[in-house]
C-alpha positions in Angstrom: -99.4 53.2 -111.3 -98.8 49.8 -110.6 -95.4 50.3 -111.5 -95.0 52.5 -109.1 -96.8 50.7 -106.2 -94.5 47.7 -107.0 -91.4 50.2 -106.6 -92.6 51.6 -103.5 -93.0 47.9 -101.8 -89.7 46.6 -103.3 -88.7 49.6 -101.4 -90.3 49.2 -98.5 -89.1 45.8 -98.2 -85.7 46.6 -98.5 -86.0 49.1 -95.9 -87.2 46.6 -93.7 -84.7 44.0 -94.5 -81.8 46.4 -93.3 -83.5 47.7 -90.1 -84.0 43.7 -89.3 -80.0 43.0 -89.8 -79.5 45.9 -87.6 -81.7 45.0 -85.3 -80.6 40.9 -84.8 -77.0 42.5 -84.7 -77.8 44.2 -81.6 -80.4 41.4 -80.6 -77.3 39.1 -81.0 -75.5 41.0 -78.4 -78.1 41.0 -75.9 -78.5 37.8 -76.1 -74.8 37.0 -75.2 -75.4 38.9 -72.4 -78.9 37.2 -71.6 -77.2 34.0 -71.9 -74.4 34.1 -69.8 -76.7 35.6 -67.1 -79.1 32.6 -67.5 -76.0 30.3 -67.7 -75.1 31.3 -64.5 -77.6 32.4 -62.3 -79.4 29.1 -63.6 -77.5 27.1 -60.9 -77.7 29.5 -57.9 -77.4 27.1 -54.8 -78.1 24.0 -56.6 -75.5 21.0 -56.1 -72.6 20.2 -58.0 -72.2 16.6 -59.6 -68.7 16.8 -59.5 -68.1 17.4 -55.6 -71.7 17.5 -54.1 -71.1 21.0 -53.2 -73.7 23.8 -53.3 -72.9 26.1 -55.7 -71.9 29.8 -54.8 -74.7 31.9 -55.9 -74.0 34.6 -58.3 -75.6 37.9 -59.9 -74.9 38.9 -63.0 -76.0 42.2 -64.6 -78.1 42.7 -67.3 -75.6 45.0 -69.5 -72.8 42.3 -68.8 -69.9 42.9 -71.7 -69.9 39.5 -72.2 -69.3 38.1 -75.9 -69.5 34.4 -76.6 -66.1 33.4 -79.2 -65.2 30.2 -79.2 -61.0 28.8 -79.7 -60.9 29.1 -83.6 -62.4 33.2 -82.7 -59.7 34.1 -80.3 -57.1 32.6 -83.1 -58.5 34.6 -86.0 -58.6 37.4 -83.5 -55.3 37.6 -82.9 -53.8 37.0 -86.5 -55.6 40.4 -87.4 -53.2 41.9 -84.8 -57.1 42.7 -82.7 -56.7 44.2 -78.6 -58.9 42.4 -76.8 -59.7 40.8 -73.3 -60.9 36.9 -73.4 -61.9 35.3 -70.3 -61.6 31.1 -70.3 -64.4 29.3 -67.4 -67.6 27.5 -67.2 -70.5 28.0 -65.5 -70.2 25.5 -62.4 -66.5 26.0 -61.9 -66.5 27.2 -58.2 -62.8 29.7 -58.9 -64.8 31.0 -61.7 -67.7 31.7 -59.7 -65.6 33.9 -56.8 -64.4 36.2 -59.2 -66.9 36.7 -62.2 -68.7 39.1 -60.9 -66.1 41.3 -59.8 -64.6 40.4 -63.1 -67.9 42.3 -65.0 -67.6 44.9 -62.7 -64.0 45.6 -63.0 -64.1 45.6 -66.7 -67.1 48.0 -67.2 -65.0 50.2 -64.5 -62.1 50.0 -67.0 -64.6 51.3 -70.3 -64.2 47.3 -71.5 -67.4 47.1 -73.9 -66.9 43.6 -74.9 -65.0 40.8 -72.5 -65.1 37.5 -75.1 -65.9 34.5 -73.3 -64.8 30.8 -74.0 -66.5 28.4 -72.5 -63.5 25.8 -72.1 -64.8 22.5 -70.2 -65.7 21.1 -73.3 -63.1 22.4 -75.6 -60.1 21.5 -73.7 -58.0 18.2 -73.9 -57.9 15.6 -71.1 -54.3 14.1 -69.8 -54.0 11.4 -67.6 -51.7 9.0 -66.6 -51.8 5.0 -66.9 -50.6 2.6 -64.6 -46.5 3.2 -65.8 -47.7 6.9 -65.1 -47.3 7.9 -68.9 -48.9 10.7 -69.8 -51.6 9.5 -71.8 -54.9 11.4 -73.9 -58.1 10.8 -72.5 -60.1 13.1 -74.8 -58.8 15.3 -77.6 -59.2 19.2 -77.5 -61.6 20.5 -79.8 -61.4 22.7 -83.2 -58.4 25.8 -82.9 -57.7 24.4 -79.1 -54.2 23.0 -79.5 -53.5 26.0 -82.2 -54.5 28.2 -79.3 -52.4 26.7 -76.5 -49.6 27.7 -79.2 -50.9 31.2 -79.7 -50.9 31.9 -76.0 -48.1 29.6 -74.8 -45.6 32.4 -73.2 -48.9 33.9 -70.6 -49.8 29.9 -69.5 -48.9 28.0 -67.0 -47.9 24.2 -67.6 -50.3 21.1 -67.6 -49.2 19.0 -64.3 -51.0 15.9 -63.2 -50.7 13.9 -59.8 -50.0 10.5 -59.3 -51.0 8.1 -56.8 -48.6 8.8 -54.3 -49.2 13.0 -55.2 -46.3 13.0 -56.7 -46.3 16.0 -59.9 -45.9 14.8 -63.1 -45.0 17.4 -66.1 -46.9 16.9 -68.9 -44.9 18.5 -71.3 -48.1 20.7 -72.3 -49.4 24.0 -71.4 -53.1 24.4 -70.0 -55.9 26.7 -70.0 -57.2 26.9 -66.6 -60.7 28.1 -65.5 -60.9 30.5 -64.4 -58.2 32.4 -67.2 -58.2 36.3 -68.1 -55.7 36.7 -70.7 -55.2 40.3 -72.2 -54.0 40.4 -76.0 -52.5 43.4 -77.7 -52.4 43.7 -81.0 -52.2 40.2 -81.2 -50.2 38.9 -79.0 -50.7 37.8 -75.7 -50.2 40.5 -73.1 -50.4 38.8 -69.8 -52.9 36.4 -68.1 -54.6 36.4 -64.2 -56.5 33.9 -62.3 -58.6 36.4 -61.2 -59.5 35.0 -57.8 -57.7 36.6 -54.7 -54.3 35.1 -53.0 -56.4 35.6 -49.4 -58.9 32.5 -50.9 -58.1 29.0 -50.0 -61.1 27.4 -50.8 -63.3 28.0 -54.1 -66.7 27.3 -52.0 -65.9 30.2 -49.1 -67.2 33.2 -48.3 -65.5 36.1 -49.8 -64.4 39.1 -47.5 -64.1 42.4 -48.7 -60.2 42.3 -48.4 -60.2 39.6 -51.1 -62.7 41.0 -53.0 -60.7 44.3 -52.7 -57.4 42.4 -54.1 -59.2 40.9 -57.0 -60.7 44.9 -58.1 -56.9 45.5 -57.7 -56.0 42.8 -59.8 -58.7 43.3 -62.6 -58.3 46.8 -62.4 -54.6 46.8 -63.7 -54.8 44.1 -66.2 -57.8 45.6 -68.4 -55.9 49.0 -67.9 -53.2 47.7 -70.2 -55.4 47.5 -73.1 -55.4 51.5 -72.7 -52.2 51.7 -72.1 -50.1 52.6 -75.1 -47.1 51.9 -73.4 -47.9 48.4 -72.8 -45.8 45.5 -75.0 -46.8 41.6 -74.7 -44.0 39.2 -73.7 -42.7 38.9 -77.1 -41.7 42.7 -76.5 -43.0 45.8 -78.2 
C-alpha cells in the first residue's frame, strides 16, 4: 500500500511539474507582452531627459505579438535559415513612438503571431568624432551587435556623423536605427522600413490620418512578404 501511495504521488508530482513548464511557457509570453505594454505606456506624457520634450503618449494592446530577443537571438535566428520579423527601438525614442502602434496593429492584420523586439539603445556602438574629426569609439556595441550589423548589412543604411560646421562624415560602418523593421526569410535579410510616414517632419507631432494611412500601407506590404513565397532577400532567391 504504501508502495503504491508513494507511486501515485511520484506521479502526481510529475504531472504537476509538466503542467508548470507549460504553463511558465505561456506565462513567459505574456509577460513579453505585459512588459513592453508597461515599458511604454510607463512614460505617457512624462518628459524626456534627452530633449525636454513630452513624450507622445501611446496604447499598447494587451495581446501585443511582441517577443523580447536580444542581438546574439536574431543571429542564431537567422543561421537556422528561421522567417521572422524583428523590430529595433526603445521605449522613449519619439520615431519609435509614431509608428509602434500602428506597427502592432499592422502585424496582427497580417496573421504575425510573434514580432521579436530588440531593444537597441543599449546594445548599439557609439561613433564620434575628435577634434581632427576622426571617427573615434565612444562605447563598444554589446554581445552579437557587430556580428549582426554583418548579418543584416545589405537592408541598412550607413552610420554618418556631423561635424561642427554640419558637414557629413562617413563612418565607414552601417547602423541600426530606431525605429528599424527588418523582415528575414529564411535567413536572410529580406528588406528593412523606418516605419514612420514620409508626410512626418517632426517625431513629437500630431499624426493625421493620411500618415497614419501611409505607414498601414507600408507595414502592410513588408510583413506580407513573410507570406509570400515568391519573395527572395537581396542576396536573391
Amino acid at each position: 500500500m504504501k508502495k503504491l501511495l508513494f507511486g501515485l504521488a511520484v506521479g502526481a508530482l510529475t504531472l504537476a511539474l509538466v503542467a508548470c513548464t507549460a504553463n511558465k511557457k505561456e506565462t513567459t509570453i505574456d509577460n513579453d507582452a505585459s512588459k513592453f505594454k508597461k515599458e511604454y505606456e510607463d512614460i505617457n506624457g512624462t518628459t524626456r531627459e534627452k530633449d525636454g520634450k513630452v513624450i507622445r503618449e501611446v496604447n499598447i494592446p494587451e495581446d501585443n505579438p511582441i517577443v523580447y530577443s536580444s542581438c546574439k537571438e536574431i543571429v542564431e535566428m537567422m543561421d537556422n535559415k528561421q522567417s521572422f520579423a524583428v523590430y529595433f527601438g526603445f521605449t522613449d525614442c519619439p520615431w519609435c513612438r509614431s509608428c509602434v502602434e500602428t506597427m502592432i496593429a499592422s502585424a496582427k492584420e497580417a496573421g504575425i503571431t510573434t514580432l521579436y523586439y530588440v531593444d537597441v539603445k543599449e546594445v548599439r556602438d557609439t561613433l564620434a568624432l575628435d577634434d581632427q574629426n576622426k571617427v573615434i569609439v565612444e562605447k563598444e556595441g554589446g554581445e552579437g551587435y557587430a556580428e549582426l550589423l554583418a548579418r543584416l548589412e545589405s537592408v541598412l543604411d550607413d552610420y554618418a556623423l556631423s561635424d561642427a560646421e554640419g558637414n557629413e562624415v562617413a563612418t565607414g560602418e552601417k547602423r541600426i536605427y530606431a525605429p528599424n523593421i527588418v523582415i528575414v526569410k529564411d535567413g536572410e535579410p529580406l528588406t528593412k522600413i523606418d516605419g514612420t510616414s514620409s508626410l512626418q517632419t517632426d517625431a513629437y507631432q500630431e499624426l493625421t490620418t493620411e500618415m497614419i494611412a501611409e505607414m498601414q500601407e507600408t507595414f502592410k506590404a513588408a510583413f506580407g512578404l513573410l507570406n509570400d513565397k515568391s519573395a527572395c532577400s537581396v542576396k536573391g532567391c
